[in-house]
N, C-alpha and C positions, 0 to 999 in steps of 0.2 A: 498391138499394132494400132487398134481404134484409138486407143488415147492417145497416141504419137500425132497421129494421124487431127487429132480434136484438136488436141496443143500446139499441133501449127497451122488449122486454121483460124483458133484466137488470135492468136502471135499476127499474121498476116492480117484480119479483119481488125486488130488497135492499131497495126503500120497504117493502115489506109485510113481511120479515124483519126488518129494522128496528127496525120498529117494534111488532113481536110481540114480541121478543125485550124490548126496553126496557120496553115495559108488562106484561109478562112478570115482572120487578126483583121486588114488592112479593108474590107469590105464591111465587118462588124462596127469598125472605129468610124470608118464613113456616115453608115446608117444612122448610128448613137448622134455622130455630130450636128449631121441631117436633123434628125426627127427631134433637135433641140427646138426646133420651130416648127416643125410640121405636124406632131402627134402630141394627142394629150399627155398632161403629166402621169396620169394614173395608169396610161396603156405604156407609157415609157417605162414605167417603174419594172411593173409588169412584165414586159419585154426582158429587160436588162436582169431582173431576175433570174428568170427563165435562159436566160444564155448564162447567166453566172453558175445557174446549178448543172447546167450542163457542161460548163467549161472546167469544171470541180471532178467530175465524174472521168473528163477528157485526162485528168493530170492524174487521178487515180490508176487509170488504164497504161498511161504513161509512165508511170513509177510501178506497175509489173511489169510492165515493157521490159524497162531498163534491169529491174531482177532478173527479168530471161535472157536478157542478154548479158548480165555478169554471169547468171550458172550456165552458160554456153549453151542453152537450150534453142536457142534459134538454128536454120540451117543457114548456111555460108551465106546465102541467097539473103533472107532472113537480118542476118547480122549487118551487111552492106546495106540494105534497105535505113537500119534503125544509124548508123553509121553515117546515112548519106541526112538522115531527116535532125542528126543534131546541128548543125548548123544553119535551117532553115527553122530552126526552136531559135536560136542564139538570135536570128536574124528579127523574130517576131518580140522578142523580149521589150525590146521599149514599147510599142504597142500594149500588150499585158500590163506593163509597167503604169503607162497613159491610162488604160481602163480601169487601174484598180482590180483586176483581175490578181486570182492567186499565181503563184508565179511556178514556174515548174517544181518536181521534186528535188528534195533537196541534193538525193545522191546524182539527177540527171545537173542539176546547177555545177555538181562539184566535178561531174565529166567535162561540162563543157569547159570549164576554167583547165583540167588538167590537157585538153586539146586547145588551150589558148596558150598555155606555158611551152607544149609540145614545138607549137606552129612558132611560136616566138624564139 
């Protein structure tokens, strides 16, 4: 029961990461654009580093996400959460795209296309 109990509050604490992280996008792009003039080159690099390795770690987290949510390991609750944050992924994409940022996993890319075939 502990480990049930451990594995959904991973599963919940990457939802929330997540999806910080992704809505997070349109403020990051600001900053970056911003501090093309405001901060030095060397603290820019710096910076932008430092969100890159964390943005890398964010998509790692997010590609067990989505394993847990293909072995059905989420609860109901859980599943709808990861369900409701793929089209707020899809919505940040050009952003990602813009930054040079890596881009989600591959098997969460090939969901969002099969819920764009669906919706189409």
């Amino acid at each position: 029961m502990a480990a049930t109990t451990e594995l959904s509050e991973k599963i919940d604490r990457y939802l929330r990461r997540a999806r910080a992280r992704i809505e997070a996008l349109p403020r990051v792009e600001q900053r970056w654009t911003a501090s093309e003039t405001s901060v030095a080159p060397d603290q820019q690099r710096v910076d932008r580093n430092d969100f890159r390795y964390e943005w890398g770690d964010s998509m790692d987290r997010l590609a067990w996400l989505d394993e847990a949510y293909e072995r059905q390991a989420m609860s109901d609750e859980q599943a709808a959460r990861y369900a409701v944050l793929l089209p707020v992924i899809r919505s940040g994409l050009p952003i990602i795209e813009r930054l040079g940022l890596d881009l989600p996993p591959e098997a969460v890319l090939k969901r969002l296309s099969a819920d764009d075939r669906l919706a189409g």
